[in-house]
BANUZA-539263 format. One line per field, with one value per residue (C-alpha): residue number from 1; residue in three letters; x, y, z. Coordinates in steps of 0.25 Angstrom, whole numbers, m for minus. Example, Ala and Ser with C-alpha at 12.3 -4.5 7.8 and 13.67 -1.06 7.14 Angstrom:
BEGIN
seq <- (1, 2)
type <- (Ala, Ser)
x <- (49, 55)
y <- (m18, m4)
z <- (31, 29)
***
This chain:
BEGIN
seq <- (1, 2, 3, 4, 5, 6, 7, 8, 9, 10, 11, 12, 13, 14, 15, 16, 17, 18, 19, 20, 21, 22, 23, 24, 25, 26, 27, 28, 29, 30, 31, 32, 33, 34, 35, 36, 37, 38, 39, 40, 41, 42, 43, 44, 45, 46, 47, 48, 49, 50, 51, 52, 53, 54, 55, 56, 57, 58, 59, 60, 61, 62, 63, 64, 65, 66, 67, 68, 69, 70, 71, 72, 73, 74, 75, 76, 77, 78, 79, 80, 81, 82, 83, 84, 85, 86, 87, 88, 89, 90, 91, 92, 93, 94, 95, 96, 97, 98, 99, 100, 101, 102, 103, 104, 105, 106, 107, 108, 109, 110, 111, 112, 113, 114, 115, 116, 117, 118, 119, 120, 121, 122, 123, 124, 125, 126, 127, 128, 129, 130, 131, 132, 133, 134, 135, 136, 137, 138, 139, 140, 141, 142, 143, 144, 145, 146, 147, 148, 149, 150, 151, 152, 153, 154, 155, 156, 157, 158, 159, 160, 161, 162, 163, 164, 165, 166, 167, 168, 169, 170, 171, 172, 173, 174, 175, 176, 177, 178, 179, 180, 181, 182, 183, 184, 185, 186, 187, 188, 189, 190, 191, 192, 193, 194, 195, 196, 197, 198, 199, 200, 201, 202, 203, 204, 205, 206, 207, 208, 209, 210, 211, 212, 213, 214, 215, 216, 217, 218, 219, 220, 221, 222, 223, 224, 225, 226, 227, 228, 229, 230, 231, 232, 233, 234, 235, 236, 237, 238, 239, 240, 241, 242, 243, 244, 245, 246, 247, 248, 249, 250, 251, 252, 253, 254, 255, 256, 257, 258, 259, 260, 261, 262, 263, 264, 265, 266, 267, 268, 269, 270, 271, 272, 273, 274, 275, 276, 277, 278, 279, 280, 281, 282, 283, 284, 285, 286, 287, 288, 289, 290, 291, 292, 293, 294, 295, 296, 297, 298, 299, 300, 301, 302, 303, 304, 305)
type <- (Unk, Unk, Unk, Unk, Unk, Unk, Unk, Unk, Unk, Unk, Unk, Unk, Unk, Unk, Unk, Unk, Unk, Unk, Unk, Unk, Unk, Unk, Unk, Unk, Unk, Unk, Unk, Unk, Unk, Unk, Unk, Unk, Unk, Unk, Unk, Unk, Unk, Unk, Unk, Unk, Unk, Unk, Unk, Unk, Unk, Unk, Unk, Unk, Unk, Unk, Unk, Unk, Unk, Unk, Unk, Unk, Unk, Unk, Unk, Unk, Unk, Unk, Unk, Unk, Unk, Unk, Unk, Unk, Unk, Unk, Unk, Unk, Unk, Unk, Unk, Unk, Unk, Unk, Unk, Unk, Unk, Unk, Unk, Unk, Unk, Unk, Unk, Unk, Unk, Unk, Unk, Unk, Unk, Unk, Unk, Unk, Unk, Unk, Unk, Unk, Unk, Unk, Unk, Unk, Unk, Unk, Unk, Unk, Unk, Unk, Unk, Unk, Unk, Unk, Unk, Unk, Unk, Unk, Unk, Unk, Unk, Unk, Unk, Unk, Unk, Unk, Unk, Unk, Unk, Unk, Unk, Unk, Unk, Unk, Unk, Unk, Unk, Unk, Unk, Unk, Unk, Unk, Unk, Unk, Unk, Unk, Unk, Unk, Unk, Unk, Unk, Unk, Unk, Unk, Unk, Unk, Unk, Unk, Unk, Unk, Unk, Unk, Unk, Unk, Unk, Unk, Unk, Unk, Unk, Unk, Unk, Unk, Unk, Unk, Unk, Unk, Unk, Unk, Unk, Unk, Unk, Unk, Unk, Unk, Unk, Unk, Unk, Unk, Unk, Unk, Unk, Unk, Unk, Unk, Unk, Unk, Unk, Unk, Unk, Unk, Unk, Unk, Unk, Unk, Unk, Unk, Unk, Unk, Unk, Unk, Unk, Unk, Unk, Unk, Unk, Unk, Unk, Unk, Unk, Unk, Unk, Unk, Unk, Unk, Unk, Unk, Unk, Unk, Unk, Unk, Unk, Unk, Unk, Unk, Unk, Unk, Unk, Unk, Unk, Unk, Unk, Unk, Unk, Unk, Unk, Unk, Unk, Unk, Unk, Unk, Unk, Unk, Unk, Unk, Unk, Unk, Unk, Unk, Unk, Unk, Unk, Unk, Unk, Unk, Unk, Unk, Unk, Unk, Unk, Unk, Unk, Unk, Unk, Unk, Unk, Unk, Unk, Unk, Unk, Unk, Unk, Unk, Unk, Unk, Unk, Unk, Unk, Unk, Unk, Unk, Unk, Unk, Unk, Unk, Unk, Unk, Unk, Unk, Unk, Unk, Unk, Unk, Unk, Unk, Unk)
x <- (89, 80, 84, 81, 67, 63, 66, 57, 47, 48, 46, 35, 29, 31, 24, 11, 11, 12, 2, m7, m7, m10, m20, m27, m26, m29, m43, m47, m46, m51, m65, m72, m73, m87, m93, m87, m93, m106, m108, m108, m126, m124, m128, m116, m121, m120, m105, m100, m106, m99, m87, m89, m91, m80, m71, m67, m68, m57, m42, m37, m23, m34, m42, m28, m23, m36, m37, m21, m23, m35, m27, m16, m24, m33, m43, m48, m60, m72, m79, m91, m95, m90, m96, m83, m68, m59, m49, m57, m60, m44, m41, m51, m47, m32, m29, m33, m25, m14, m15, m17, m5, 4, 0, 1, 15, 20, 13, 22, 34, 34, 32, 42, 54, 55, 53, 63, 74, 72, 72, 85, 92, 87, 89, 84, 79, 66, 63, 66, 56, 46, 48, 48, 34, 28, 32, 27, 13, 11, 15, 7, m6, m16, m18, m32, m33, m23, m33, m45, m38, m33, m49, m53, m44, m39, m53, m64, m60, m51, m58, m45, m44, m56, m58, m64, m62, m52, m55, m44, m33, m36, m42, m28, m24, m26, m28, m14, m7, m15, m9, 5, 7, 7, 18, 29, 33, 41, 46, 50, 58, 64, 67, 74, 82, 88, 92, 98, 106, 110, 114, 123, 130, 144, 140, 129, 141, 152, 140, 140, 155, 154, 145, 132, 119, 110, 99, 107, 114, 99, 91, 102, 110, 103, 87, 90, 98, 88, 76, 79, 71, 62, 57, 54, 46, 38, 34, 28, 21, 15, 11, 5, m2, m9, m11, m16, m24, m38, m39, m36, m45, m57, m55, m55, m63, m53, m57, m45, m40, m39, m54, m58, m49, m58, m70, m67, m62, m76, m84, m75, m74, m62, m59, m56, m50, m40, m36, m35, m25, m18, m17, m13, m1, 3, 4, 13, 22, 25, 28, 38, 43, 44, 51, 61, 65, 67, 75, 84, 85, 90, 100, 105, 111, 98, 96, 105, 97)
y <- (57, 69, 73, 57, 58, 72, 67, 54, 64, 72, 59, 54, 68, 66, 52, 56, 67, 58, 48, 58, 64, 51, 45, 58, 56, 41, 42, 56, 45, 34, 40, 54, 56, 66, 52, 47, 56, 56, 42, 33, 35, 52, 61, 68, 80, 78, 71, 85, 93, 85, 86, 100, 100, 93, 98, 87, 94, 101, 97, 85, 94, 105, 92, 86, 99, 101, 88, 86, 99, 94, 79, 87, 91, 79, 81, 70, 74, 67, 54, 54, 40, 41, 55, 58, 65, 57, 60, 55, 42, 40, 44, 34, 22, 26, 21, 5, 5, 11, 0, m10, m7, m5, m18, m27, m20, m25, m40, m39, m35, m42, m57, m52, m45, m59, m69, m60, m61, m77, m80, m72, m79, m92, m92, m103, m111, m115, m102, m94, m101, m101, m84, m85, m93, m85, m73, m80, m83, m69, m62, m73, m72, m60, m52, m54, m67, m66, m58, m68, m80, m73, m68, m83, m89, m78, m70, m78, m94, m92, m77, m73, m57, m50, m49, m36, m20, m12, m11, m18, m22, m36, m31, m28, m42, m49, m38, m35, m49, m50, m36, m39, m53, m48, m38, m48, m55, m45, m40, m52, m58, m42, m46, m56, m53, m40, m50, m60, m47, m41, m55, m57, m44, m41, m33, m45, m54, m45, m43, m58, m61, m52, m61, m51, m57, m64, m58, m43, m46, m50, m37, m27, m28, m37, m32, m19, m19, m27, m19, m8, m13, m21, m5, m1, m14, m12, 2, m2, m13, m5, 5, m7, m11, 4, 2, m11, m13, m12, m28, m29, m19, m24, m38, m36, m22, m12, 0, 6, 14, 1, m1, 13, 14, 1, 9, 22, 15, 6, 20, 28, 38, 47, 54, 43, 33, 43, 48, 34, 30, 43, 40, 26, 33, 41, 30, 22, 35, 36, 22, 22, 36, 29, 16, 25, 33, 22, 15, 27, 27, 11, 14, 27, 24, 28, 42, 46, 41)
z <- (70, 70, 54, 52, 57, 52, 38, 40, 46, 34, 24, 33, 30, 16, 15, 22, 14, 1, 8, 12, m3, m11, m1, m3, m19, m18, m11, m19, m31, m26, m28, m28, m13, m15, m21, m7, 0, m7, m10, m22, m25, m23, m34, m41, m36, m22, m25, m30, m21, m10, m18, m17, m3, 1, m8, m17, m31, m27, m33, m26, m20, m14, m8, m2, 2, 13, 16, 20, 27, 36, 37, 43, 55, 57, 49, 38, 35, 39, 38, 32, 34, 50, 52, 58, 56, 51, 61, 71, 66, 63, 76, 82, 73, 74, 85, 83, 72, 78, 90, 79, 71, 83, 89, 75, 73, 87, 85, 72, 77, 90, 82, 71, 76, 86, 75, 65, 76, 81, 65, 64, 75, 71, 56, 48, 59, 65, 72, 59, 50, 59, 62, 45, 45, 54, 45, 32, 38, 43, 28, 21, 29, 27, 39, 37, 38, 49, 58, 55, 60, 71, 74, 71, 82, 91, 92, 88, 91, 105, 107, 113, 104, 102, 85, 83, 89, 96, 109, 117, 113, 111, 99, 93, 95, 83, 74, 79, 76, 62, 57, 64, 61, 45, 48, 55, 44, 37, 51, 56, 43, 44, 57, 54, 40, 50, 62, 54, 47, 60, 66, 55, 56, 64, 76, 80, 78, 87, 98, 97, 98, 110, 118, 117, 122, 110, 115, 114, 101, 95, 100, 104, 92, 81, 82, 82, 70, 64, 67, 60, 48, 56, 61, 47, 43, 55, 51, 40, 43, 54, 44, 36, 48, 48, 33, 33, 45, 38, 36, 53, 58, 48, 53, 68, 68, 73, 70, 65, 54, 46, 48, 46, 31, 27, 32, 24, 10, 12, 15, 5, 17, 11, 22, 30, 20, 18, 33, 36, 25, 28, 43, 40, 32, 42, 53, 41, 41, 55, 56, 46, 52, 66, 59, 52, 64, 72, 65, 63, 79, 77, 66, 66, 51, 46, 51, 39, 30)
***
């Protein structure tokens, strides 16, 4: 087990490494940062004297080098825009987007990992069409329009959730069911494809023959087996929730990291843009990693892998 997760340390090392590299190259190129810096009505003499000053006509390896360097220890430059470090203002918007993702990941599984299972044990019946509705509507309708309903009826019509900031956790209420309720569908129906799998296999069919509890069959031996992919698919919705959390935080104002990347691209504040989509990565990263070594402590088949 220890040899299994040092070598997806050393992978996840590998990726950050990689994202950190073309996220570097990718908003070097999107535009000349001194231009940025100086604005789009500054002479050209004072863009190439900020150029020089903040070392940008300098090869891009050289630039990369000092700024990986300084990323390591926390440092991401500084926000011209915020007068602020970076780092502090990541470390301020980190954690509502940390609660958010946490919270919309749990909505997801919580209504998924239920409805896959009662589908599975009622196949083509009643309850397995309506688990399979339920999964449609949330992968056809926009998370964005998702939130706005839920604001018009839950927040602003019955005022039950408030519909803007962090403060509370109420806060976290609807965002959370709008960024969660997009995730479950391909949860759920995975779910279900693994239980209806598992269900159908000998061991379930022996523990069945030798009088074993439903409910101990269903989540001692069957959901744990079928899990084991479920874990992986939750990785990396969760990542996408990280990612993809900019629509969610603009609508109902959490000031998050989702908010402050819309902020940065808007303001073309480099130095932030890039922390943001590096530290958006690296939550990606160790979700996967934890999904990876969890399911090797649920099968051990995998640790030789």
């Amino acid at each position: 087990m220890l040899l299994y997760i040092l070598k997806r340390l050393f992978v996840a090392f590998l990726v950050a490494v990689t994202v950190s590299i073309v996220t570097f190259s990718l908003v070097r190129s999107a535009g000349d940062p001194a231009v940025a810096i100086a604005g789009p009505d500054a002479a050209q003499e004072d863009v190439e004297r900020i150029r020089v000053q903040y070392g940008l006509d300098r090869p891009i390896i050289i630039q990369y080098g000092e700024w990986a360097g300084k990323a390591i220890r926390g440092d991401f430059g500084y926000s011209r825009f915020l007068n602020t470090e970076v780092s502090k203002v990541v470390l301020d918007r980190l954690p509502v987007t940390l609660t958010l993702g946490a919270l919309s990941i749990s909505f997801a599984l919580l209504l998924a990992i239920p409805l896959g299972v009662l589908a599975a044990c009622y196949p083509n019946t009643i309850l397995d069409r309506i688990a399979l509705t339920i999964s449609v509507v949330g992968q056809a309708l926009p998370s964005f329009w998702f939130a706005l309903i839920l604001m018009v009826f839950f927040g602003v019509h019955w005022s039950l959730f408030p519909v803007s900031g962090s403060s509370t956790m109420l806060h976290f209420v609807l965002p959370s069911i709008a960024l969660g309720y997009y995730a479950s569908p391909a949860i759920m129906r995975l779910t279900r494809a693994g239980m209806l799998e598992v269900l159908a296999s000998d061991y379930i069919r022996t523990a069945r023959a030798k009088g074993l509890l439903q409910g101990s069959i269903l989540f001692k031996h069957a959901l744990r087996n079928a899990v084991i992919p479920v874990v992986s698919v939750a990785a990396v919705q969760l990542g996408f929730m990280f990612g993809g959390s900019i629509v969610i935080e603009t609508i109902f104002s959490l000031n998050g990291l989702g908010q402050l990347a819309w902020q940065s691209i808007h303001r073309a504040d480099l130095d932030t843009m890039q922390a943001v989509i590096l530290i958006n990565a690296a939550m990606y990263i160790i979700a996967t990693l934890a999904a990876d070594i969890l399911n090797a402590a649920l099968d051990p088949r995998i640790r030789v892998n």
